[in-house]
ZADO-1210 file (C-alpha; in nm, 4 decimals, padded with zeros to 6 digits):
<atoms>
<atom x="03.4686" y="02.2176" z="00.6677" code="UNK" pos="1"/>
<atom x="03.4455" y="01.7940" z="00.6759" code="UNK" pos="2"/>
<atom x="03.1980" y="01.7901" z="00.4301" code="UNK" pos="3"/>
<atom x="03.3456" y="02.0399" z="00.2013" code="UNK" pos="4"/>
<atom x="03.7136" y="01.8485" z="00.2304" code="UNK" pos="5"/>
<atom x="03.5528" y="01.5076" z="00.1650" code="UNK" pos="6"/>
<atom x="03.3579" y="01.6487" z="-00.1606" code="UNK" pos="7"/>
<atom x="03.7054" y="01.8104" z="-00.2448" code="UNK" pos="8"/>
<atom x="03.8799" y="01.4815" z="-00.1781" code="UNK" pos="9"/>
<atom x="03.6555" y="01.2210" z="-00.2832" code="UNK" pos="10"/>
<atom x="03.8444" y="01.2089" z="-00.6907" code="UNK" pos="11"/>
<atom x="04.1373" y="01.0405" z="-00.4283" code="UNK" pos="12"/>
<atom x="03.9282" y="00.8259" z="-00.2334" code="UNK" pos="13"/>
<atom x="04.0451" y="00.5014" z="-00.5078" code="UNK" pos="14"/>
<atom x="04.4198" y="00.5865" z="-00.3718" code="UNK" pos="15"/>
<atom x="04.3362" y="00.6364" z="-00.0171" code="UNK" pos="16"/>
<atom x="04.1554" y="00.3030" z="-00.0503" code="UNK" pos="17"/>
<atom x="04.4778" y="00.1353" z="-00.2583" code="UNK" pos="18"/>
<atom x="04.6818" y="00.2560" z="00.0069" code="UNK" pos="19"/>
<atom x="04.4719" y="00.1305" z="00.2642" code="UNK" pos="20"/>
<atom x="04.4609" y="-00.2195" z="00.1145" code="UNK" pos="21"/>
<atom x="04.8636" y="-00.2492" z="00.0490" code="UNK" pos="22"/>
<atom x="04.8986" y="-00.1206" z="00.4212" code="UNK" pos="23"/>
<atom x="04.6869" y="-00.4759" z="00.4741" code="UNK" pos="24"/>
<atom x="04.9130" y="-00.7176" z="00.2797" code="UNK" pos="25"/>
<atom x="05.2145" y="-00.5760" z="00.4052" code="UNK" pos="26"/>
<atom x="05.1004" y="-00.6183" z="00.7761" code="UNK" pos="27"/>
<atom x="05.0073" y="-00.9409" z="00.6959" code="UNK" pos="28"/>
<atom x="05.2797" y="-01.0564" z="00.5131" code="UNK" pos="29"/>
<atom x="05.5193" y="-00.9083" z="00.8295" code="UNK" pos="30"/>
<atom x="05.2698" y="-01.1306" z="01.1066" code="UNK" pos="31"/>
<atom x="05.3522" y="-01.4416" z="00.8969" code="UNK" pos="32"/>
<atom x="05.7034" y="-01.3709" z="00.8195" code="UNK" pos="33"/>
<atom x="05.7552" y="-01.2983" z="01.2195" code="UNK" pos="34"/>
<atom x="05.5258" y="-01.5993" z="01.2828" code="UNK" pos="35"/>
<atom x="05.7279" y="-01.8319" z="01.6127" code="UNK" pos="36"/>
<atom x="05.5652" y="-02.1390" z="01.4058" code="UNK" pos="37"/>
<atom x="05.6758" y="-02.0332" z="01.0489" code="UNK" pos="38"/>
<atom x="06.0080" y="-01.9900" z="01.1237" code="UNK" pos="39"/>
<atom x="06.0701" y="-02.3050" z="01.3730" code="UNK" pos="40"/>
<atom x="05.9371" y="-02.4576" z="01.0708" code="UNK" pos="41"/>
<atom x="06.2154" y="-02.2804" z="00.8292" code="UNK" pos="42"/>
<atom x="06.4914" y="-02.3841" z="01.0602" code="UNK" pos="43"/>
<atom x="06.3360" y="-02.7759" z="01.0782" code="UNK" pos="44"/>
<atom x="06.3590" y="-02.7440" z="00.6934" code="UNK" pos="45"/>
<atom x="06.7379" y="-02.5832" z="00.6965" code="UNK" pos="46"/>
<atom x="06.8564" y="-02.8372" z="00.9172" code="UNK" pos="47"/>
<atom x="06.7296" y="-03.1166" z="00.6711" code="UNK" pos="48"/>
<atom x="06.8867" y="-02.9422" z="00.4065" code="UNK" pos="49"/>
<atom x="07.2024" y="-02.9713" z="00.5723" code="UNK" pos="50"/>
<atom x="07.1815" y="-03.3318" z="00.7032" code="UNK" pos="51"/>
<atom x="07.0683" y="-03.4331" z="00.3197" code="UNK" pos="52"/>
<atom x="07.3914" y="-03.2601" z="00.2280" code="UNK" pos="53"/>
<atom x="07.1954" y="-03.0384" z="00.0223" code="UNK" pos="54"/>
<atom x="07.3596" y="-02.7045" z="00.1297" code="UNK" pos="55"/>
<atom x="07.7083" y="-02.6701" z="00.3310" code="UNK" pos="56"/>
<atom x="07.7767" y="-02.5965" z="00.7004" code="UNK" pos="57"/>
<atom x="07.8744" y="-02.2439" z="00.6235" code="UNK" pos="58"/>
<atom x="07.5727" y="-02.1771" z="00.4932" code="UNK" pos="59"/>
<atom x="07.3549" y="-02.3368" z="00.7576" code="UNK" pos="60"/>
<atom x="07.5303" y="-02.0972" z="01.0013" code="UNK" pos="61"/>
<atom x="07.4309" y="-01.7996" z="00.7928" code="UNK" pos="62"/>
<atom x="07.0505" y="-01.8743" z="00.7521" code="UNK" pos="63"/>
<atom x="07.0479" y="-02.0375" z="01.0883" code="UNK" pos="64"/>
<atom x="07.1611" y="-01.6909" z="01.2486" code="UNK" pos="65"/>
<atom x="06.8971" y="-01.5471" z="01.0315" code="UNK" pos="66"/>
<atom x="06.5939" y="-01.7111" z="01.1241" code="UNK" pos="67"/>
<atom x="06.7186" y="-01.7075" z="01.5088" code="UNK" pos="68"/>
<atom x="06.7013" y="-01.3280" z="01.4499" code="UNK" pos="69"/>
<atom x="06.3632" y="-01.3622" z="01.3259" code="UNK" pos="70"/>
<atom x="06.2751" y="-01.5827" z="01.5647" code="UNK" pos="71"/>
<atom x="06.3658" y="-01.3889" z="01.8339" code="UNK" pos="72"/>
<atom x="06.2115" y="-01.0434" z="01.7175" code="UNK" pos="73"/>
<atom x="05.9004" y="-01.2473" z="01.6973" code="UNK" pos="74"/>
<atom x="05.9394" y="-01.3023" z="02.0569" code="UNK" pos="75"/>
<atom x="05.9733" y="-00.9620" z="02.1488" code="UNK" pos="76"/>
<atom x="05.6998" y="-00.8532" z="01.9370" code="UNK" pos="77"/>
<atom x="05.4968" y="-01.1135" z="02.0942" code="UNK" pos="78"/>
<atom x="05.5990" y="-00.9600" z="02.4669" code="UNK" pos="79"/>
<atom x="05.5160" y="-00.6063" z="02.3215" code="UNK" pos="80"/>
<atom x="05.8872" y="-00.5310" z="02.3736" code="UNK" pos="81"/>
<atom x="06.0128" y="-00.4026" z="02.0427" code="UNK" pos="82"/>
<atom x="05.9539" y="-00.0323" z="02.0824" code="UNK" pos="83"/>
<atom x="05.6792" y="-00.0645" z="01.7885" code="UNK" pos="84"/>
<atom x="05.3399" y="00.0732" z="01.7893" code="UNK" pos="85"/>
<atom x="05.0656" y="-00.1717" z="01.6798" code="UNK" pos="86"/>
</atoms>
């Protein structure tokens, strides 16, 4: 029956692979976004926004709260603590 199923399925192999490589980027575009490094580096930037007067204190408070979310979901995801499987 494998053999017979992969003949039958091989005209869907190009989506299988397309879904395959998407499933890629988006796993690596979720490891970067929860990346400790990246987003000390995002709040470094947000607080030199603020000191250069460049946005106001409201919204530092609002992205700051953001990327402390982030920042600690990376953490638990680096503990293996979010309830995810990998």
């Amino acid at each position: 029956m494998g053999l017979i199923s992969e003949v039958l399925l091989l005209p869907f192999a190009p989506v299988r692979g397309s879904g395959w490589v998407i499933g890629q980027v988006l796993r690596e575009a979720e490891r970067i976004y929860y990346d400790p490094a990246t987003v000390r580096a995002e709040l470094s930037r947000l607080e030199e926004q603020l000191e250069a007067g460049e946005i106001t204190e409201e919204e530092f408070d609002q992205r700051e709260d953001e990327l402390l979310d982030r920042l600690e979901t990376a953490m638990r995801r680096s503990a293996g603590t979010d309830g995810t499987a990998r």
